[in-house]
N, C-alpha and C positions, 0 to 999 in steps of 0.2 A: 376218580376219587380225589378231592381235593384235601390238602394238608398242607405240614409246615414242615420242613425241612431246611439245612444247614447246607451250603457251598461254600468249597473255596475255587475264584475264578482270578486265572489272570488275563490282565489285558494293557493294553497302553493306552496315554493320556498326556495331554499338554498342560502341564501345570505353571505356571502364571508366576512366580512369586513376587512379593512387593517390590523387593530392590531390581529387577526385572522389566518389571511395572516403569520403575522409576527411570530406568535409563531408556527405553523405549519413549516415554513422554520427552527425554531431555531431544531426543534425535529432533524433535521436529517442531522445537522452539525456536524461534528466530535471537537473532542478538541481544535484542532489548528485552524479550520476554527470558531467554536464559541470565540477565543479568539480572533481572526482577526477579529469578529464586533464589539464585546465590546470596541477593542480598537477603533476602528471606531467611535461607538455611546459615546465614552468619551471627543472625541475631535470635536463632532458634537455638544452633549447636555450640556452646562454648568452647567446642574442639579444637573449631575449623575457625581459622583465618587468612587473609590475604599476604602471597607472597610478595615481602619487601622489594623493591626494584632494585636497593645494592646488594643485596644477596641474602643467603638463608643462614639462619646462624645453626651453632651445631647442637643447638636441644631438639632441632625440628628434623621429623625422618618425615619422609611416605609425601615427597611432593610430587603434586600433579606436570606430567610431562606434556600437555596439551597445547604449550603454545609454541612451541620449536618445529612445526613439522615442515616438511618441505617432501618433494617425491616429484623423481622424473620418470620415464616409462618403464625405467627396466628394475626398478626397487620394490621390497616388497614390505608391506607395513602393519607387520607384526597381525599374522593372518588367525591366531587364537585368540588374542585378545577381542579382534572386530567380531569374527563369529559368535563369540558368547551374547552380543545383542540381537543376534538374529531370531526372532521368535520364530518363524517357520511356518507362519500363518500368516494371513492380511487382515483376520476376524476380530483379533487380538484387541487391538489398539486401532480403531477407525481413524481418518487421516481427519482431525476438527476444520469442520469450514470456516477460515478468518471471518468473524465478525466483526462489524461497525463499531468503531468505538468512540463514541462521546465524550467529547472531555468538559470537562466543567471549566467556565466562564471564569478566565482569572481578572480577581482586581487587585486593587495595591493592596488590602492586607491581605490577600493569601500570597504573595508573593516571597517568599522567605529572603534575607540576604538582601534585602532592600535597606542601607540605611536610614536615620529619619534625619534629614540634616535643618528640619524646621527649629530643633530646639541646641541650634549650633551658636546662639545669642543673634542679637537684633543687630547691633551694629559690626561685631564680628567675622570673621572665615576661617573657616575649616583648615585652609591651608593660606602660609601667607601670602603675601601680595596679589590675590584672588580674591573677586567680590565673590556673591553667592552661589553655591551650585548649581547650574542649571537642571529644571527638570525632564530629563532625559525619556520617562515614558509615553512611548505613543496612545493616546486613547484610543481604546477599539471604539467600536461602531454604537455598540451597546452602551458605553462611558456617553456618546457621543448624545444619541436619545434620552439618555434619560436625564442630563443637563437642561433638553431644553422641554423636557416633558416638566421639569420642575419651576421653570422658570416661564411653562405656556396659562398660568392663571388656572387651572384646573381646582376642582372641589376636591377636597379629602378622599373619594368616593369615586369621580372621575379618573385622579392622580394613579388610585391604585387600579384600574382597568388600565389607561396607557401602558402602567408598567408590565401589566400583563400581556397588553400586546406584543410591546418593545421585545420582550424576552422570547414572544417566537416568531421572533425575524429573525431568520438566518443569514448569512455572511455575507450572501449576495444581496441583502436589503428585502429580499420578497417576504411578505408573512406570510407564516407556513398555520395552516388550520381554516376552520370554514367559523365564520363569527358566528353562528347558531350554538357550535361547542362551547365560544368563550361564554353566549348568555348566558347557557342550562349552568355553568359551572360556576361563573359568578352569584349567579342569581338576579340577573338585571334583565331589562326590554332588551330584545334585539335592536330598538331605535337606539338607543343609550351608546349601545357598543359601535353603530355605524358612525354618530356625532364625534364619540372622540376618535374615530380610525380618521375620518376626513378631517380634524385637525392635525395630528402626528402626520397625516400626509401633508402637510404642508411645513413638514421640518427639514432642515438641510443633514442631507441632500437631495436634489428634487428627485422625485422618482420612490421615496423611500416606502416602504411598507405597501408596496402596490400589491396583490393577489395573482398579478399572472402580467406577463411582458408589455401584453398591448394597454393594461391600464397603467404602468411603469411611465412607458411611451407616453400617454395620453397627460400625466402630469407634467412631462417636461415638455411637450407643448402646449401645454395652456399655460405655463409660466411665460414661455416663449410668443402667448398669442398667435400662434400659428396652429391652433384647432380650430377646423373646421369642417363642413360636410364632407369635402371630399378625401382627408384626412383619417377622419372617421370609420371612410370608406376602406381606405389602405390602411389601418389599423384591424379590421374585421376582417381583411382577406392579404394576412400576411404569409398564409399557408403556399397562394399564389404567388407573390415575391420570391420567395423561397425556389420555389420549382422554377423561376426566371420568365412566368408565362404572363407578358409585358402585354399582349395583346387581353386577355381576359382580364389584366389588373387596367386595363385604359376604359373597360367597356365598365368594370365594376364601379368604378371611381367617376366618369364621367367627364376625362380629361384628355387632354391631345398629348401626346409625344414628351412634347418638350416640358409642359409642366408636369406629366408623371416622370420623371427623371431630374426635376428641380426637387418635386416631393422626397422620393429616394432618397437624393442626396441629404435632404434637410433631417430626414430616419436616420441615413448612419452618422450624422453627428451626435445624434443620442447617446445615453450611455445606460445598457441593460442590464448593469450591475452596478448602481447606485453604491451600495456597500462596498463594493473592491478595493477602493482606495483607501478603508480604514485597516489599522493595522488588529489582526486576530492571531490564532496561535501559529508560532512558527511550523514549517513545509520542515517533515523529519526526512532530515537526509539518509539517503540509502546508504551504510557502512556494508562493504564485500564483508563476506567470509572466505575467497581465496581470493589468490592473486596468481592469473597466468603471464607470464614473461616469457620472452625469444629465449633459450638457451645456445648462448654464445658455442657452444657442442654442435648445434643444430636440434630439429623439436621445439619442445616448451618447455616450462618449468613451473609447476603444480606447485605451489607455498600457501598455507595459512596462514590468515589475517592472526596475526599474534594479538593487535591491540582488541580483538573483536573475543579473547577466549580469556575468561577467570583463570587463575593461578591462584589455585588454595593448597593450603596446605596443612596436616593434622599436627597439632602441637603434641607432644611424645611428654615433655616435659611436665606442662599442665595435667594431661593425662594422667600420669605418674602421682602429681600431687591430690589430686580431687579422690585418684580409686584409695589413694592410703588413707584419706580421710573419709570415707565413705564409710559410717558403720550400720546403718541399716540395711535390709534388704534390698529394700524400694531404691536407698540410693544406689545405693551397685547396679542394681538394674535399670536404673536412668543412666549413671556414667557406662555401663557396659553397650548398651544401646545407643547414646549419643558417637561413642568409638568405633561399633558398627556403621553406624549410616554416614557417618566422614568419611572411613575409607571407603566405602563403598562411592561416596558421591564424588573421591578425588576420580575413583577409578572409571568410573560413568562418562566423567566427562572426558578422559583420556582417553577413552576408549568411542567417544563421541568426536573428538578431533581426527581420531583416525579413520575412523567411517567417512566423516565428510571428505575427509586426501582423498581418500583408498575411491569412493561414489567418483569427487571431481576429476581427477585425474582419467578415469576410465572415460567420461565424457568428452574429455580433452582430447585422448587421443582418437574416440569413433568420430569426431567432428573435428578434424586437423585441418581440413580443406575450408573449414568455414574462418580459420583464424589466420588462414594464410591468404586466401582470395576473395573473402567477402560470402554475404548472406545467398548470393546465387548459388554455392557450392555447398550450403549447407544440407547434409542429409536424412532420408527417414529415420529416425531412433525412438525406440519405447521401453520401458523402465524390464523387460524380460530381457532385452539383449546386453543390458548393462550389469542387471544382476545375474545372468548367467555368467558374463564374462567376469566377475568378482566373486561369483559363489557366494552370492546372499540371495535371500527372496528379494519379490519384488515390492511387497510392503514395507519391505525396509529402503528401500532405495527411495520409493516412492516420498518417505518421512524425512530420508539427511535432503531429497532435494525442495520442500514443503518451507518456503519463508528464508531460502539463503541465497547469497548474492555472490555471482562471480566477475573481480574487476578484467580486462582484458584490453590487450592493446585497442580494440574495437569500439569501448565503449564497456559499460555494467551492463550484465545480463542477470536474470533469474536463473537458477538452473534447470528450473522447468523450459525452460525457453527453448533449449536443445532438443525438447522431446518433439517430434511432429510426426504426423501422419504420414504415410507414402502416399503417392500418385503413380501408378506405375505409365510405363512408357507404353509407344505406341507398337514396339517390337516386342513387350513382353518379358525383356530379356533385362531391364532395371527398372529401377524406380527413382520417383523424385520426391523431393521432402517440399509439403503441403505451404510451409515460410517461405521457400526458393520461389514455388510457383505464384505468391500472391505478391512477394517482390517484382518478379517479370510481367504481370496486370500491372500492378503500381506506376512501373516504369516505364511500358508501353501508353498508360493515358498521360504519365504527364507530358512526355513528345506529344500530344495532340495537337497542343497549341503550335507548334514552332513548324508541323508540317501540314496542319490546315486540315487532314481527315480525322473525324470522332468515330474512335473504333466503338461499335456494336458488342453484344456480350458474343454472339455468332460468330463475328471477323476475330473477336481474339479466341476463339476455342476451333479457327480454322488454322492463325498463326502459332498457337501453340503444338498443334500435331504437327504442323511443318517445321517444328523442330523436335518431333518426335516424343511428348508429352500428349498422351492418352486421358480427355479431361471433358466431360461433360458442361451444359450449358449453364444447369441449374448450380452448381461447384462453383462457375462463375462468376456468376451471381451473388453465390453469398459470399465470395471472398471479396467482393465490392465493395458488400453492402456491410461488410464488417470493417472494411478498410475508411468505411463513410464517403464512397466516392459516388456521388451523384449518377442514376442512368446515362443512356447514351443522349435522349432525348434534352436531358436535364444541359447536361453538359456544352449541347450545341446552342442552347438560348442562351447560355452563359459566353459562349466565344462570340457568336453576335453581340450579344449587350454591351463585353468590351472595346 
């Protein structure tokens, strides 16, 4: 008989809340990206602002404590706070795969903080006994083309397809696209769009706006008058060069010895990146978020990048003044809510400083042998052995080590870096970490040279059981071919050729 009937049921449930939400997002923003919200939430919340460098004055309570931390193996760093970010799932908050990011084309006026020191007077300086300012900007590549796309005699009509072009040459000088998209999109013959690429191709620098390496090549020797058939030839089978197989590139080319080795040489004076030398957006330097150091005790010593963590702080005083003035609803409930999500956002990220100590330090100490002896010693670890040993999941682990950087007598790592695979041994009775073993391939081929035999993927997966590493062929192989190191075959034309 069906009907309608009333329950009451209990049960449990993982509930989610925004502020929640919000500190789980902040765990697995990198530097730059967490400074891009703080500045966000400074000109969102009139609460919150930045703590002064000579110090806090006495109207401001509730500062964030995130940039002081430091932690050696036996401290413990305030183990209620960090848990309350622990959501307790991995479904929660998926870890976001870093995207590509494009950055738009700077010229001098989007440049901010540039003075204009043109309207400094004609016979005048800026400063005395100094003639004119020098102009100190490099022009990129793009500044570079379209100077002389304006100065190549072009129609009105033409002018603007070059430009079109120019703009999708990328950095290395190649255009990127198939010129059938530029016609449909223009609205012009495909003949049209070929006529002005093959004059832009003949803009400095040679080589510029070719479609693929060998027509690159192919411009900077017809400047050079040095195309010819059998040029041509070694242009069409550079696949062959590559693989070092001098005998199939003499038969293809139709040349003896010593002119296929004149030609060569005449290639690598090329240059297959035409664009390199203009100057594009600066290489963002990698800033840590910790710093490991020798502890003069003995150990290490686990410290956060201070310069790398916001210091905000809630203004109490302002506070004070806005709720007394507040006489509507709406406003109360704006100032009540702007006071919620300040502290909440001091307390996120304080609580995000300490997660990344509390994460980095436990990696510090399961990988001690790697900071004391080098990448041979380093060991198998996976984000379950580190969150079990801190009592967090492993979603969360997985997000403080997601885009942060640890500095280390060694060199800057990721903190991903530390996680690797095992390889177990040939007794069974340990394991070895997946980095350790593709350093000891690494380091066995480069000896190749210096002792005259090209190990085989075979002969190192014989030398590595003989030192008690249990490792398959195919393992080999791709730990090679990840490392970019040429087969064995490859490798042996290579030591001849030298």
């Amino acid at each position: 008989m069906i009907g309608q009937r009333l329950e009451v049921r209990q049960g449990q449930g993982l509930v989610i809340t925004p502020q929640l939400q919000q500190a789980i997002k902040l765990l697995q923003l990198s530097n730059l990206e967490l400074d891009d919200f703080v500045e966000q939430e400074l000109e969102r919340n009139p609460l919150l602002q930045r703590e002064e460098p000579e110090g806090e004055t006495p109207e401001v309570a509730e500062r964030a404590e995130a940039g002081d931390g430091e932690m050696t193996f036996g401290d413990g760093v305030g183990e209620g706070s960090v848990a309350a970010m622990d959501a307790g799932s991995d479904d929660v908050y998926g870890d976001a795969a870093p995207g590509e990011r494009t950055s738009d084309r700077m010229t001098d006026e989007a440049q901010p903080g540039l003075s204009d020191w043109s309207s400094a007077g004609k016979g005048g300086s800026v400063f005395e006994g100094e003639g004119e300012r020098p102009d100190t900007h490099e022009p990129t590549l793009w500044e570079h083309l379209q100077a002389q796309a304006s100065s190549a005699g072009f129609t009105a009509a033409d002018h603007g397809i070059a430009l079109t072009l120019i703009d999708a040459t990328d950095e290395g000088g190649y255009l990127r696209g198939e010129l059938a998209e530029f016609a449909d999109r223009l609205g012009v013959p495909l003949a049209r769009i070929e006529a002005v690429l093959a004059v832009c191709q003949g803009f400095e620098p040679t080589g510029i706006m070719a479609r693929s390496v060998p027509e690159c090549l192919k411009l900077q020797l017809i400047e050079r008058n040095r195309f010819d058939p059998a040029m041509a030839a070694l242009l069409d089978n550079l696949d062959l060069l590559a693989r070092r197989d001098l005998t199939a590139l003499r038969r293809a080319c139709d040349v003896d010895a010593e002119d296929l080795a004149e030609m060569i040489a005449e290639l690598k004076a090329l240059t297959p990146r035409p664009g390199a030398g203009f100057g594009g957006e600066p290489a963002q330097t990698v800033v840590p978020d910790v710093h490991v150091r020798p502890d003069p005790a003995g150990g290490w010593r686990v410290e956060l990048n201070a310069d790398t963590l916001p210091r905000l702080l809630v203004d109490k005083r302002y506070h004070g003044l806005v709720q007394a003035g507040a006489r509507s609803d709406t406003e109360k409930t704006f100032v009540a809510d702007c006071a919620a999500q300040a502290n909440w956002l001091v307390k996120s990220l304080d609580q995000r400083a300490k997660t990344i100590l509390k994460v980095s330090s436990e990696i510090v100490r399961q990988q001690d042998a790697f900071f004391a002896f080098g990448v041979e010693f380093l060991r198998p670890l996976n984000l379950k052995t580190v969150a079990d040993a801190i009592g967090m999941h492993e979603s969360t682990v997985s997000r403080v080590t997601s885009n942060k950087y640890v500095a280390t007598p060694r060199g800057v790592f990721e903190l991903k870096f530390f996680f690797t695979a095992a390889i177990q041994s040939v007794d069974g009775a340990s394991s070895h970490s997946a980095e350790a073993v593709r350093h000891r391939i690494k380091t066995m081929i480069d000896g190749e040279g210096l002792e005259g035999d090209v190990l085989s993927d075979d002969r190192i997966v014989e030398i590595l059981k003989e030192t008690g590493i249990d490792i398959a062929r195919r393992t080999v192989a791709k730990y090679r071919e990840a490392l970019r190191i040429p087969s064995s075959v490859q490798r042996r034309r290579m030591l001849k050729t030298a």
